[in-house]
Each structure stands twice: as C-alpha cells, then as structure tokens.
C-alpha positions as CSV (number, residue, x, y, z in Angstrom):
1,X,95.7,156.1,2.4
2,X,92.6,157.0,4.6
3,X,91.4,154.8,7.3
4,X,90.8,151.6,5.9
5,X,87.6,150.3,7.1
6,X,86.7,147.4,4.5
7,X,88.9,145.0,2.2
8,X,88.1,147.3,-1.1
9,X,89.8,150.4,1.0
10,X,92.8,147.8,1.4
11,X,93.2,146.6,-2.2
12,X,92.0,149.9,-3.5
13,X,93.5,150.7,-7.0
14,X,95.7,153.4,-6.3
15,X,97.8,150.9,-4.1
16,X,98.6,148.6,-6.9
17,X,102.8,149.2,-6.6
18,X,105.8,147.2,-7.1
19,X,106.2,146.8,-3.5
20,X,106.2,142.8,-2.0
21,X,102.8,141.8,-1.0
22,X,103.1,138.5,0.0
23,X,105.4,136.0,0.2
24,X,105.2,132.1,-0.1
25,X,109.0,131.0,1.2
26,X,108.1,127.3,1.2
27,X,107.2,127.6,-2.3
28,X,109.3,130.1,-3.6
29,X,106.7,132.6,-4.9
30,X,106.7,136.3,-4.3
31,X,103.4,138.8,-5.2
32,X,104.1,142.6,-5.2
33,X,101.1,144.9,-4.6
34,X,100.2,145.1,-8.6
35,X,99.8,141.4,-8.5
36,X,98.4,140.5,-5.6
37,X,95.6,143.1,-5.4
38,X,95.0,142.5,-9.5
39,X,94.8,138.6,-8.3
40,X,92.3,139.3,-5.4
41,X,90.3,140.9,-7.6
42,X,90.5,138.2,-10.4
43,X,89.3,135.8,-7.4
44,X,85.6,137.9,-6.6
45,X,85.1,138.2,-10.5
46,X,85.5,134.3,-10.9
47,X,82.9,134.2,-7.3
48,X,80.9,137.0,-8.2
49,X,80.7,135.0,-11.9
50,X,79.8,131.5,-9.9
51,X,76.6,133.4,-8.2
52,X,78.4,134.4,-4.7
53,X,76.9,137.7,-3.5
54,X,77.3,139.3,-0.3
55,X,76.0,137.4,3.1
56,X,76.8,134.0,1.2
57,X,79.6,131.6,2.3
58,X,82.7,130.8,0.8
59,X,84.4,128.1,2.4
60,X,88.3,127.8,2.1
61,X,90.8,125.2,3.3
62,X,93.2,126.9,5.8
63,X,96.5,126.3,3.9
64,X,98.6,129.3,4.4
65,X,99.1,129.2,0.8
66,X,98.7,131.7,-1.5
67,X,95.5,130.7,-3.2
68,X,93.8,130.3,0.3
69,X,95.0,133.8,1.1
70,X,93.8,135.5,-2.4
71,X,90.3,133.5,-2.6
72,X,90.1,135.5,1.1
73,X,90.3,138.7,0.0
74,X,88.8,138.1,-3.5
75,X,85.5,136.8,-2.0
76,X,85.6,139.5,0.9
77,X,85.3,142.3,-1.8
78,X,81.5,140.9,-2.1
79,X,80.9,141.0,0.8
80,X,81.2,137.1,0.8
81,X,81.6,135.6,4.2
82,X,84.5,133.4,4.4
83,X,85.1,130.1,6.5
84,X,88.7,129.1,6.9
85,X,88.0,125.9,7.9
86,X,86.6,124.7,4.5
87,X,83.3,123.1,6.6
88,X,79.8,123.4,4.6
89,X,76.9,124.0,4.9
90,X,73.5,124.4,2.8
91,X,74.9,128.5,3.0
92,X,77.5,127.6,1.6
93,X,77.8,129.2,-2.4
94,X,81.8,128.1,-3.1
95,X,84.0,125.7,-1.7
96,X,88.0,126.5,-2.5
97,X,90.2,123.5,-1.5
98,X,93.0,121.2,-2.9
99,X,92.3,119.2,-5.5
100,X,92.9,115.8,-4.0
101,X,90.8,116.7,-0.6
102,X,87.3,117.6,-2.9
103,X,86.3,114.0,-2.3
104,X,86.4,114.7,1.4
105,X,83.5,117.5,1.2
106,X,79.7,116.9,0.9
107,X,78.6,119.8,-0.7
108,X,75.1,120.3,-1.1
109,X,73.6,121.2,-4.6
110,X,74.7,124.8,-5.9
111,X,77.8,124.7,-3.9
112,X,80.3,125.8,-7.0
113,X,83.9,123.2,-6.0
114,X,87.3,124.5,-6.6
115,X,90.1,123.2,-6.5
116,X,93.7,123.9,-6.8
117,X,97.4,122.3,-7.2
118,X,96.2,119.8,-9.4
119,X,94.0,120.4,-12.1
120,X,90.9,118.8,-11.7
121,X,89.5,115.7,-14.1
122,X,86.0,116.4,-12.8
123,X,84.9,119.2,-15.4
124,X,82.3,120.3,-13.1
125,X,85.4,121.1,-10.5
126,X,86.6,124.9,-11.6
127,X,90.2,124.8,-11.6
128,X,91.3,128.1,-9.3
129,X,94.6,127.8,-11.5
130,X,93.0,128.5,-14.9
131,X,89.6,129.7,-14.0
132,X,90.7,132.9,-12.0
133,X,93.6,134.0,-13.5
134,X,91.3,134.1,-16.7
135,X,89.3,136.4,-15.3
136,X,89.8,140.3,-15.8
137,X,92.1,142.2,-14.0
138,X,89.5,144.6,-12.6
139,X,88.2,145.5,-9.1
140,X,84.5,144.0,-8.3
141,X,81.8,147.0,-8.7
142,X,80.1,145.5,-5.4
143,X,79.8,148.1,-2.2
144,X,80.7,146.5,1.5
145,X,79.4,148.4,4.4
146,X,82.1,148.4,7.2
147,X,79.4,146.1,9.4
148,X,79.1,143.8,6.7
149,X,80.3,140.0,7.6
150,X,83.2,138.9,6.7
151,X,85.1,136.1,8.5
152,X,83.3,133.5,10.3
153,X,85.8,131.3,12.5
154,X,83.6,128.2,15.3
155,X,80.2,129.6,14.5
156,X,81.0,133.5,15.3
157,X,81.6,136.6,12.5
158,X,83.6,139.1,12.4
159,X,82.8,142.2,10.2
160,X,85.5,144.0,7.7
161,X,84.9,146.7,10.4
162,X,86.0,144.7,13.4
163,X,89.0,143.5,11.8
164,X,90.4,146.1,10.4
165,X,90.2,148.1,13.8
166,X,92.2,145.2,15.0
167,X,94.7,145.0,12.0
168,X,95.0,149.2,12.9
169,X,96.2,148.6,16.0
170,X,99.0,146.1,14.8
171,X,99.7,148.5,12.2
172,X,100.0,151.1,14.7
173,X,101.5,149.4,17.9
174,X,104.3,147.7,15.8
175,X,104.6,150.8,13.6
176,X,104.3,149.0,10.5
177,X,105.2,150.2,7.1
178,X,107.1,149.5,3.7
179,X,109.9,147.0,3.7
180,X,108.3,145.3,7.0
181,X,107.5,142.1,6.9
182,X,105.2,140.0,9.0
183,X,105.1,136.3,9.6
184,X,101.5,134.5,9.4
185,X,103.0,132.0,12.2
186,X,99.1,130.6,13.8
187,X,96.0,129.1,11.8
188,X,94.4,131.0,9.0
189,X,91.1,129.4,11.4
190,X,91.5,131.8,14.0
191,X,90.5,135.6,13.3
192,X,93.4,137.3,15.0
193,X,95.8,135.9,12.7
194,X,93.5,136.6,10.0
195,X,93.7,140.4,11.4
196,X,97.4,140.5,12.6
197,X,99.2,138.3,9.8
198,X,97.2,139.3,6.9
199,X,95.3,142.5,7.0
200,X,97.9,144.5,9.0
201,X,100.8,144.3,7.0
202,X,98.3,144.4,3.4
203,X,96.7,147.7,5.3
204,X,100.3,149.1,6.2
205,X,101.8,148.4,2.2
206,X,104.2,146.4,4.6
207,X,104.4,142.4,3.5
208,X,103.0,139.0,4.4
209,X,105.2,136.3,4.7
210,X,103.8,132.6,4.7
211,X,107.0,131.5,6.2
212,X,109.1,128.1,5.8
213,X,111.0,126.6,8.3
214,X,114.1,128.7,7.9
215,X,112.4,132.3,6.8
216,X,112.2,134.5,9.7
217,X,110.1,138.1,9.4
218,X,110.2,141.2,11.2
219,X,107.2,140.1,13.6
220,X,105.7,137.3,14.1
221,X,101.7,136.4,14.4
222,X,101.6,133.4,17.0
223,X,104.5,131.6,18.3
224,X,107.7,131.5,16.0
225,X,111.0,132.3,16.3
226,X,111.1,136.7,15.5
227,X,112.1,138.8,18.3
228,X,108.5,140.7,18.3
229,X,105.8,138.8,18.5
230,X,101.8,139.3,18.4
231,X,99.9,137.1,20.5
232,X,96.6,136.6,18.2
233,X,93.9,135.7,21.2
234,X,94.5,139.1,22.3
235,X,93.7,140.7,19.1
236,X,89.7,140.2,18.9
C-alpha cells in the first residue's frame, strides 16, 4: 500500500484479507482483516448515524478489548477525536463504555451512551453489540486531512498525521509485516501505545494482540515479557 497517512488509508478496502487482525487472547476471539476493517467501518456508520462529525469527541473506556479498539478506528474515520480515558465533556458527542460503569458518567444532554457486554435495560443506552453490527458493512464517505485530530490523551491531540509517522517508524525499525504479531502491553490512554500497539502492526497487515497472561507476541508495546520491546514514551 502507499504511505498511510490517515486511518481510511489503513482500513482502506483493498486490504480487507483473510489475514489476523487482531486478537483478543483473554477472550478467545480472533478478527482477520475482512472483519475487522468491515467492523471499524460498521462503528463510524452507527457514530456518523448518532450525529458525530469530525472535530467532535468520542469518548471510550480504555479496555484493551475489542470493542474499545474498533469504536477507535470506527470514529477516527470521521475525523472524530477520540478520548481513551472515557472522561466528558460538553464536546463530548458519544460515550462508548461497559454497560455496568454508564452510571458512573455525567454526560451532558446530546451525549449519545453506549454500552457494551451487557445489553442495556435503559432503551435510550445503544447497545454497541446490536446497534453496530446492524449497521452496513461499508466504509464512511467522510474525507480526513492527515492534520486532522484524532487522539486526545491529558488535554493534548494528536493528528492521524502524527501518529501514523510514529506507527511508520515501528513498522519500519522492527521490520514489521504479515504473520507478525505485536502485543498492546501499556494503556490504550497513552498515545504511543495507541501508535506502536495498534496502528503499526494494522498499517504493516501484521496483527494486534490484546494479550492474556500466558499469550506472548513477537514485540511487545510497554513492559511484558517478548524479547523485543518498544518503549511507548519514546514514540511521540
């Protein structure tokens, strides 16, 4: 692929393959390419559907769980910019958490609430479970300038731009490609695990592992137990 310099050059069609994407050991789930980019894109319909347009915030809880992962990338192909650390704000268009924790938000008025694992009893609670994997499996028309915000991690952002150049150098450094797979090992909070763990191996058609206590990966993002390591303060 050429240089990928926002998320919609990462989950581009063309690189919907059978290849693993991303791996949840602790929960025994596995997404190749087809279904985690088709998933992603499910996730912006359902936000782009809710009102979320590019500049707003979507704010996600920081399990390294698929759903947090995929509501990432889904509202990052509208240019959505997202808060791992599930904190609002009167910005703040969706908020994407488990189900049981909802009652531990005050969102303001507009804020669309999501939740996940179990299905909400609140009807006015989407249920990520249902609601986006209704949606259809197409890519989001919206267009994201490289210098357009994407990750916003203790009051600072980070553009699709800046992160990619970061996951680049990962890919490149560790010479990342199919069949690799790297191990999210540090907070989804902190962008160089963002860049290192996620959008280096997704930019490289290698795959992310959201490792269990046994699972080990080819590298590691943060401190775990792999042989090669990326230290994420360094990254950005």
């Amino acid at each position: 692929m050429s240089t990928p310099e926002t998320l919609r050059d990462v989950l581009a069609r063309d690189r919907r393959t059978d290849v693993s994407a991303l791996i949840d050991a602790a929960a025994d789930r596995e997404y190749d390419y087809r279904r985690c980019l088709t998933t992603a894109w499910k996730a912006g319909l359902f936000f782009r559907n809710e009102g979320v347009r590019g500049g707003m915030r979507v704010a996600v809880a920081g399990d390294p769980i698929p759903e947090s992962v995929l509501s990432f990338l889904g509202a990052g192909l509208l240019g959505a910019v997202v808060g791992f650390d599930a904190a609002v704000n009167e910005q703040t268009k969706a908020l994407v958490v488990p189900t049981e924790r909802l009652g531990e938000f005050d969102a303001p008025p507009g804020t669309r609430r999501v939740g996940y694992g179990t299905e909400p009893a609140d009807p006015e609670v989407a249920y990520w479970e249902r609601d986006v994997w209704s949606e259809n499996p197409t890519l989001p028309p919206d267009r994201v300038a490289p210098d357009a915000p994407l990750l916003a991690p203790d009051g600072r952002t980070y553009s699709h731009g800046e992160l990619l150049r970061a996951a680049r150098q990962v890919v490149r450094e560790h010479d990342l490609t199919t069949g690799d797979t790297v191990a999210v090992r540090g907070p989804l909070t902190h962008p160089g695990v963002v860049a290192a763990g996620i959008l280096a191996p997704l930019a490289a058609e290698a795959t992310v592992l959201l490792p269990d206590a046994t699972t080990t990966a080819d590298l590691g993002v943060g401190a775990g137990p792999e042989d090669v390591t990326v230290d994420p303060d360094a990254m950005l």
